[in-house]
N, C-alpha and C positions, 0 to 999 in steps of 0.2 A: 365605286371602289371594288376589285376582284374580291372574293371568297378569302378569307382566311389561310384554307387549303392552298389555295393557287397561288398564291402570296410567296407560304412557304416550301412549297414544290420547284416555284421558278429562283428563290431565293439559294434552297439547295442546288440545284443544276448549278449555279453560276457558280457556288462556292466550291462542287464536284471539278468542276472543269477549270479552275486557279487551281485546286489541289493538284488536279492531273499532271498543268502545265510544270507545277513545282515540281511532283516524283520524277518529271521524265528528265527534268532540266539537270538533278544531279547526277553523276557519275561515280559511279563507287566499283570497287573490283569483286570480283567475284569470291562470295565466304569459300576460307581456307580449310575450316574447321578447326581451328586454333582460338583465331581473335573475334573477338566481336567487334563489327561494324559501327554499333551504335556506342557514342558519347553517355560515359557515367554521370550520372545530375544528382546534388547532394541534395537538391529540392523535386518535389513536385513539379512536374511541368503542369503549365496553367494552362494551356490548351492540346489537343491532340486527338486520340482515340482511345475509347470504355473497350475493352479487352476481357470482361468477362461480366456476362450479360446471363439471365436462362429467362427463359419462356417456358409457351403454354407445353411445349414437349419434354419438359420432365417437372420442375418445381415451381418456376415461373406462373403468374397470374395472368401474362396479356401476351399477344403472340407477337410472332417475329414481325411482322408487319407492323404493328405498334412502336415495337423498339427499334426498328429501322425509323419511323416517322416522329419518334421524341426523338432519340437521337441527334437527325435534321434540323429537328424546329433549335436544338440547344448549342447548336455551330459546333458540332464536333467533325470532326475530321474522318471520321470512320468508325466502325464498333465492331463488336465481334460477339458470335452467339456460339454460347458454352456449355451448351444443353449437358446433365446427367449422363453417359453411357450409352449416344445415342447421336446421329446424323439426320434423322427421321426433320427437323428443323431447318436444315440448310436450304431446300429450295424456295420454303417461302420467305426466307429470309433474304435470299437473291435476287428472287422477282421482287420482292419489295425494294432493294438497294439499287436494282435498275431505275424502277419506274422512279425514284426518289434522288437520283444522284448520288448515292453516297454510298461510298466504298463499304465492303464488310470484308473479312476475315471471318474464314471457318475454323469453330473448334470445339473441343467439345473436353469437360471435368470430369475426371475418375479420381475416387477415391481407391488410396492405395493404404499400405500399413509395411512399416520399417519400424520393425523390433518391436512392438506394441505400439508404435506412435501414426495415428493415421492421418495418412498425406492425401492431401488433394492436390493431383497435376492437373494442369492444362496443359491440353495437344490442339495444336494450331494447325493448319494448312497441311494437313498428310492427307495421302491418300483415302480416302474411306473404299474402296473396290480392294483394297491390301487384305486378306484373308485371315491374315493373324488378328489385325487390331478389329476389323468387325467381329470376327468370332469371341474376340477378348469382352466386346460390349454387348454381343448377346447372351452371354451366359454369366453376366455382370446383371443386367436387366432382370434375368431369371432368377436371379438369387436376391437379388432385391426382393419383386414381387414377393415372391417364400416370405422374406422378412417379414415386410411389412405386415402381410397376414398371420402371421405370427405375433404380431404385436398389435395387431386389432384385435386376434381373440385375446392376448391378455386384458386390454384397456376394456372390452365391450362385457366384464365383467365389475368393472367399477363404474362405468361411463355410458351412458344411452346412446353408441354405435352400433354399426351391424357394417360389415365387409361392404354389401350393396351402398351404404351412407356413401362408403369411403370411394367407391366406385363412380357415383352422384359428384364426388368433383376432379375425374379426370376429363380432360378435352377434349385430348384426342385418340382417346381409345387407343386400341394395341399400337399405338406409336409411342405413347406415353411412357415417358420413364415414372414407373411409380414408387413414391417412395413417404418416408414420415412427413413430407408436406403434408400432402394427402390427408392424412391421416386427420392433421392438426386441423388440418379445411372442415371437416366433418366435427372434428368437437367445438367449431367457433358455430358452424349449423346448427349444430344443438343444443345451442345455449351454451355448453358447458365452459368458455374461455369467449374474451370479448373478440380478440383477433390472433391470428397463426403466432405473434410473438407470444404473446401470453400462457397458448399451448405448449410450444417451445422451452418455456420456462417450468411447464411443468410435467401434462403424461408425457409427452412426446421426445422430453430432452433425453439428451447423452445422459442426466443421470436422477432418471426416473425410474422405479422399478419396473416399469415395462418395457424398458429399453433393452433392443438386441442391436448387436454391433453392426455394420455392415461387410457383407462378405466382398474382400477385398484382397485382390493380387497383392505380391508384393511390389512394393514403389521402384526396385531397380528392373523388374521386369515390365513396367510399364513405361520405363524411361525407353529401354531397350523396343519395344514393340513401336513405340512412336517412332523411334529415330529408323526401323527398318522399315514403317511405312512412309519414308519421308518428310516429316512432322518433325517440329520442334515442341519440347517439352517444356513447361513451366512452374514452379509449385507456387502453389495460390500460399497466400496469407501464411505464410512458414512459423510467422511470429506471431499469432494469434493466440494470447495465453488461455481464450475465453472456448476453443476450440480442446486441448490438449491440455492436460495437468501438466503434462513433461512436455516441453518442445522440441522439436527436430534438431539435435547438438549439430556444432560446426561439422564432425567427424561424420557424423548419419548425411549431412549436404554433401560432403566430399566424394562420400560412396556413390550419391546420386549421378554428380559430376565427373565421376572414374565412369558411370553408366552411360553416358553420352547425355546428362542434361545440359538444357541452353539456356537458361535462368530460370531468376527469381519476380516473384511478385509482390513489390518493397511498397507500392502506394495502395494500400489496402487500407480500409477503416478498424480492422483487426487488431493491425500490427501497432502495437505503444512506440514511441521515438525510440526508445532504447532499441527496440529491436530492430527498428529503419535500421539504425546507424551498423548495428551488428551483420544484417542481409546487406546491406550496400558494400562493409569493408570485405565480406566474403565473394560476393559479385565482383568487387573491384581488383580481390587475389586472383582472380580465379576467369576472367574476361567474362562473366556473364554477361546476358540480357536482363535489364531490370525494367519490371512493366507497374502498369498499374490497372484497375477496373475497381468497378464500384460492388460489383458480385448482385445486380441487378436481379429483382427478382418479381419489380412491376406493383402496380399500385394494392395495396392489404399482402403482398409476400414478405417485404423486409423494410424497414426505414431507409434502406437502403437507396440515395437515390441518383440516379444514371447520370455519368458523363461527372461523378464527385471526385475518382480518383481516374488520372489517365495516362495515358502513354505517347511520348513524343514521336516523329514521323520520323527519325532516324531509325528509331528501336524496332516500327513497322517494319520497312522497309527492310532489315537483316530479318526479321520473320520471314517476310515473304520472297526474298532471295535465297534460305534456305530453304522452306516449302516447298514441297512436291506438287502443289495445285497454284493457279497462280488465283490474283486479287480481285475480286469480285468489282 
């Protein structure tokens, strides 16, 4: 009997190339910029593609290669790697979706902030060579690092860290998007917290005294920079009360929407039913795209676990007919 591996390398090819034969088989017109292409679903679709994935290049635990090969092994359809403020992840995340059969989708999460309320977009399939949105995510990147060292000296006077600790769990060096993972990874090293949730919960959280905000554009000017590097915009988890004291009002989405966003992301572990049903009836006013991911962040980063919530291949497919880059 073959390896394991080869099992599911040749299992993936096969199911890559039924995929292919399906995207090419449908016919769909070219996005207007009006409507959306993809079919509203008042459920979960049960199979598809994890649409918002991170790795070892910003908060994630295992690298793209990893998440391209669970991914595989778990019959999804394709994923998408959503790294922090950063592209530095797409090529290994390609050559691995080559060698592996299986589609990816480039993108990558920025948090933004509309009126006090901080928003995380995902930007899909734009350009990364576009000068505005990379300049936007390096000096997104630089203001992080600042942070976070700003909130190691405050913790490493209650806590037995030191900036070097914090250092000890980046991957990939200056590609890395650093940020309070990091952080947490260092107080679970020193004993101080069993695992990154438990830190989470307590120095490292939104509402810890050592907590500094992150510095963050505003959310209609990140809508707007995705949509001029030809990139479709997304807000992650909108309904996440565990995220926000205040949530994102209908009225704060709409401005988004006046800003050229292209939807919502309705099947997240965040969002409670009530608020499904609230993102779907404003998606459904409004023609959005409605996605799903699991907000992957690899084994000891989040309970989080891949391919839990997903996105149907109609919904892909108006992604990446709008995107400026095509489908890996």
């Amino acid at each position: 009997m073959p390896p394991f591996s080869l099992v599911t390398d040749y299992r993936c090819a096969v199911r890559a190339a039924l995929l292919r034969v399906s995207l090419a088989g449908c016919e769909y017109p070219a996005y207007d910029g009006d409507m959306t292409l993809a079919h509203i679903a008042d459920n979960p679709p049960s199979q598809g593609w994890d649409l918002h994935c991170h790795t070892v290049f910003s908060d994630g635990r295992q690298t793209p290669a990893d998440m391209v090969r669970e991914a595989c092994a778990l019959g999804l359809h394709g994923v998408a790697i959503t790294d922090h403020d950063t592209t530095a992840g797409w090529n290994d995340a390609a050559t691995a979706a080559t060698e592996y059969g299986l589609h990816l989708v480039r993108g990558t999460e920025v948090t933004a902030d509309a009126d006090g309320v901080s928003v995380h977009m995902l930007a899909y399939q734009y350009d990364p060579h576009n000068c505005e949105i990379s300049g936007l995510f390096a000096k997104l990147r630089r203001a992080r690092l600042e942070r976070t060292k700003r909130m190691v000296e405050l913790i490493s006077k209650d806590y037995p860290i030191t900036w070097d600790d914090v250092l000890a769990q980046i991957r990939e060096g200056d590609e890395t998007t650093v940020g309070r993972p990091h952080i947490a990874d260092a107080l679970v090293a020193a004993g101080a917290y069993p695992d990154r949730s438990a830190a989470f919960n307590g120095a490292v959280g939104s509402r810890s005294p050592y907590y500094i905000p992150t510095p963050s554009p505003d959310a209609a000017d990140v809508v707007r920079a995705v949509k001029q590097a030809g990139g479709v915009s997304v807000i992650a988890h909108a309904g996440d009360p565990s995220r926000n004291a205040v949530l994102l009002s209908d009225d704060q989405i709409g401005q988004l929407i006046d800003a050229g966003l292209d939807g919502l992301e309705v099947w997240h572990r965040g969002n409670p039913p009530q608020q499904r049903r609230r993102l779907l009836d404003i998606a459904s006013r409004h023609h959005l795209l409605i996605t799903g991911g699991s907000d992957w962040h690899g084994q000891g980063g989040k309970p989080n676990r891949l391919g839990e919530n997903l996105t149907d291949d109609e919904t892909v497919r108006s992604i990446v007919e709008r995107g400026a880059i095509p489908l890996i």
